[in-house]
N, C-alpha and C positions, 0 to 999 in steps of 0.2 A: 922475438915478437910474441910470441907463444908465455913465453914467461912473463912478457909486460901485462899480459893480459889477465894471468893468474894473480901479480901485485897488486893489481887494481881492485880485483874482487871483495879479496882479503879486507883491505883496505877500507871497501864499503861496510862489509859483513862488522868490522871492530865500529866503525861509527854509528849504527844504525844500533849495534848493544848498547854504546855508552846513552845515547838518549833517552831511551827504553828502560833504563835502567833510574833514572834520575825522579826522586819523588814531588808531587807541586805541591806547592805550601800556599794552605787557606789564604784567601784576602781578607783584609779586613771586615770588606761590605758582606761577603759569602757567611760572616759570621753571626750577622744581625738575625733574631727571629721574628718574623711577621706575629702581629698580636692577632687570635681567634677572632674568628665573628661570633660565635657561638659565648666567647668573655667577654664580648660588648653588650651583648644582647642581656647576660645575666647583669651587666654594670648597669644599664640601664634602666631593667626591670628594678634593681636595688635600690637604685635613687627614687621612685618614682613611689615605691613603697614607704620609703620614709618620709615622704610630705605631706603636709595635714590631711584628710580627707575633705574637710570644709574650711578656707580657705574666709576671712574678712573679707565682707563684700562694702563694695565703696561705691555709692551710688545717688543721684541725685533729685532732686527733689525743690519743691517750690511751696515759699508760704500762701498760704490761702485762709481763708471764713468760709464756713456753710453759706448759703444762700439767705438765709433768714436773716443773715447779721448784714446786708446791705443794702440800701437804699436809695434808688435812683428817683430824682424829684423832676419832676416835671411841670410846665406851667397848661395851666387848662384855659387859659384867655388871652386875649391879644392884649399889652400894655407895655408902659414905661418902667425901664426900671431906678428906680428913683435913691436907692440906695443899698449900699452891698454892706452890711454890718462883720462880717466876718473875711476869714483868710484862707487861701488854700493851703493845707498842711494844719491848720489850728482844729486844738481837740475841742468840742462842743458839750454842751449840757443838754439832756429833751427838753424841751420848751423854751429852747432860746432862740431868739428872730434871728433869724439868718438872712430874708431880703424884703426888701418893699417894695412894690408894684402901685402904677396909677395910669386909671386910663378913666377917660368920660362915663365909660359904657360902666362903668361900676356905681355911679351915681342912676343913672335909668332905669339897672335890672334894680336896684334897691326900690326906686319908686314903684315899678311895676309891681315887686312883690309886697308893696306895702296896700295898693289897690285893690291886687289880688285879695286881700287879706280883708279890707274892708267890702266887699262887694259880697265876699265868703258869711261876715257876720252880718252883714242886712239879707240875704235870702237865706240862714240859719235861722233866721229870726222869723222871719216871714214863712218860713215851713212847718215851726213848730207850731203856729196860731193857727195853719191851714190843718194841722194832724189834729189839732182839739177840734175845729168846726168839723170834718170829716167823720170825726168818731159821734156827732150828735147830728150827721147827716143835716146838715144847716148850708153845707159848701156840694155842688155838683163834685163827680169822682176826677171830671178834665181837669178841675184847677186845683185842685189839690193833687194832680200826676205834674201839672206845667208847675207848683210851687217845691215837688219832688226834683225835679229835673233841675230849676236851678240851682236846688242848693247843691246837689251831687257833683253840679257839672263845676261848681266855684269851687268846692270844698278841694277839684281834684286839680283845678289851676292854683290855689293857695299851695295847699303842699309840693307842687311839681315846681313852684318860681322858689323856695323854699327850699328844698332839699338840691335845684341848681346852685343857690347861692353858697349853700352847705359847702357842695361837692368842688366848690370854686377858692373854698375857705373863708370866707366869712361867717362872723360870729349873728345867726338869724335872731337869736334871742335880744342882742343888743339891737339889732336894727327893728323889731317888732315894738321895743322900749323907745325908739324914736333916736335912737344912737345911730347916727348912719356914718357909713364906714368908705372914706374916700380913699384911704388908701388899702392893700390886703397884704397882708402880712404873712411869711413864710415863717415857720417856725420848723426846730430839729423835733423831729419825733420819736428820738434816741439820741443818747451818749453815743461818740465816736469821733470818729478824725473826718474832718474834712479833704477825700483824697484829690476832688476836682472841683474847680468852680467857672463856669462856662459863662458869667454875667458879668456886666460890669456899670455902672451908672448910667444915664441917658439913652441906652442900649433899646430899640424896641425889640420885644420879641413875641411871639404866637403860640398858638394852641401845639402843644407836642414839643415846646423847646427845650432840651435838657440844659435843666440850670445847673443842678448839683449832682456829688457823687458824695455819701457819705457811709462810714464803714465802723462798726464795733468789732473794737480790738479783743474783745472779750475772752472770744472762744479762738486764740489764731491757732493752726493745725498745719501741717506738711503732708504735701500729696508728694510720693515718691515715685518713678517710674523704674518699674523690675522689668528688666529684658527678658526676654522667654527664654533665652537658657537659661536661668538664674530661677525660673517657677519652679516652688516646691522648698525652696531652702527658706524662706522663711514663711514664719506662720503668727499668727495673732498672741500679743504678748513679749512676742521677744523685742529686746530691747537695742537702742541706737543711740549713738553721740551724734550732734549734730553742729556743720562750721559753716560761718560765712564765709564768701570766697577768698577775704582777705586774712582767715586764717581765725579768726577773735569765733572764741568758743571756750568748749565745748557748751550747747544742749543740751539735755539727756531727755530720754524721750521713749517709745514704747510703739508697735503696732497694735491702731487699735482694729483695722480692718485690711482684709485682703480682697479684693475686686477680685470678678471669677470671669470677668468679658475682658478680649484684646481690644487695645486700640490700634484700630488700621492703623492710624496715621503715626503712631510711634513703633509701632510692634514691639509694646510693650503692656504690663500689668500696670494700675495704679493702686498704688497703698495708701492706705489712710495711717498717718502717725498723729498720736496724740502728743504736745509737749509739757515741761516740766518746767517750772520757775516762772522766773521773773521773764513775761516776752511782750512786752509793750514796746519795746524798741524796735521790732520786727516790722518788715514792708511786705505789703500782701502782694504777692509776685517774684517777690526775692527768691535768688537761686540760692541752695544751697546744697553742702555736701553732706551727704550721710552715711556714715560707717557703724554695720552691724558689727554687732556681739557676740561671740561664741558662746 
């Protein structure tokens, strides 16, 4: 028993070497090495250096005119309109009729101011005989202040019926000639496009009715909006291409001014760009795309 107990030992003691003894061979996976964080950080800092510092900016913008180049007509009297000579979209000459208006009341203010007119030269007349009596003391000083009074007081109802009929459009010099004017006449007071026309024959309309819109193509220019991250990269001078949305371009074109106030309402800068060529085909409000220059 004694001896079984020593074979056994033994036994273990030879097993326990062989294991112990046995060397383990790497894994595949054990062999991979994990890439630094420290070699990403320089891979990334590498790439970051090599891309442009200023970068083509693409940004948009809208055709527009200064204020001076548009025209909004308005009618100053109640009447008919009797006939629309022109089209919305048709490009105009200055002094070409555009609409004609007819109403009663433009045959009455004419009368009036033709009364005015005569009532003006009978007490002009009758003042200047009172100023020669006056000066040989022949006429008391009352009636020649009552022949004062009326002529001032006519002189100031002629010109007031007068300069209404003026500011109404009519021509006073023909109606003074005995030319009187039943109907009044609208005329372009500039070259341009017709962009709106708010009338239409038999139409009545009143004092404050926007009849027309008309616009010179003349000066057309692009307001662009720069986001406030983007202030500072450009400045007056530098130059842009410019596309309509569907692509038909290029523009070329230049900044001629930089705005120095935000718009709340975009939280944006607007730029003034001047353009280049041929741009009579342009619409005032057109979106378009605009890409600077390096």
């Amino acid at each position: 028993m004694k001896n079984l107990h020593i074979i056994s030992s033994l036994i273990l003691i030879i097993l326990l070497s062989a294991c112990g003894g046995q060397k383990q061979e790497p894994t595949e996976e054990s062999s991979v090495e994990l890439p630094s964080l420290e070699a990403d950080k320089d891979t990334s800092r590498s790439a970051q250096t090599d891309s442009p510092v200023t970068a083509n900016l693409e940004l948009f913008g809208q055709i527009d005119v200064p204020p001076n180049f548009i025209r909004e007509t308005h009618s100053k009297v109640s009447a008919y309109v009797t006939s629309v000579k022109v089209l919305e979209g048709q490009r105009v000459s200055a002094g070409q009729l555009l609409i004609e208006l007819d109403s009663p009341e433009f045959l009455a203010l004419q009368e009036e101011f033709l009364t005015a007119k005569a009532d003006f030269e009978l007490y002009a007349a009758a003042f200047q005989r009172k100023e020669k009596l006056m000066a040989s003391n022949s006429i008391p000083q009352r009636e020649f202040e009552e022949a004062q009074h009326q002529y001032k007081t006519s002189k100031a109802s002629y010109e007031g019926k007068g300069e209404r009929l003026r500011a109404m459009g009519f021509d006073v010099e023909k109606i003074e000639a005995s030319k009187w004017q039943k109907k009044l006449s609208i005329y372009a007071d500039m070259s341009g496009i017709l962009t709106k026309l708010n009338v239409s024959p038999g139409q009545h309309i009143g004092p404050d009715t926007h009849l027309l819109t008309l616009v010179d193509m003349s000066h057309v220019h692009v307001e662009i909006d720069l986001p406030t991250q983007d202030i500072g990269r450009l400045k007056e001078g530098d130059r842009f291409s410019m596309y309509r949305t569907n692509g038909e371009g290029p523009i070329e074109g230049k900044i001629h001014l930089v705005n120095s106030v935000l718009d709340d309402r975009t939280n944006a800068v607007r730029v003034h760009g001047h353009l280049e060529g041929v741009t009579q085909h342009l619409i005032v409000g057109e979106r378009m795309m605009v890409k600077m220059k390096n």
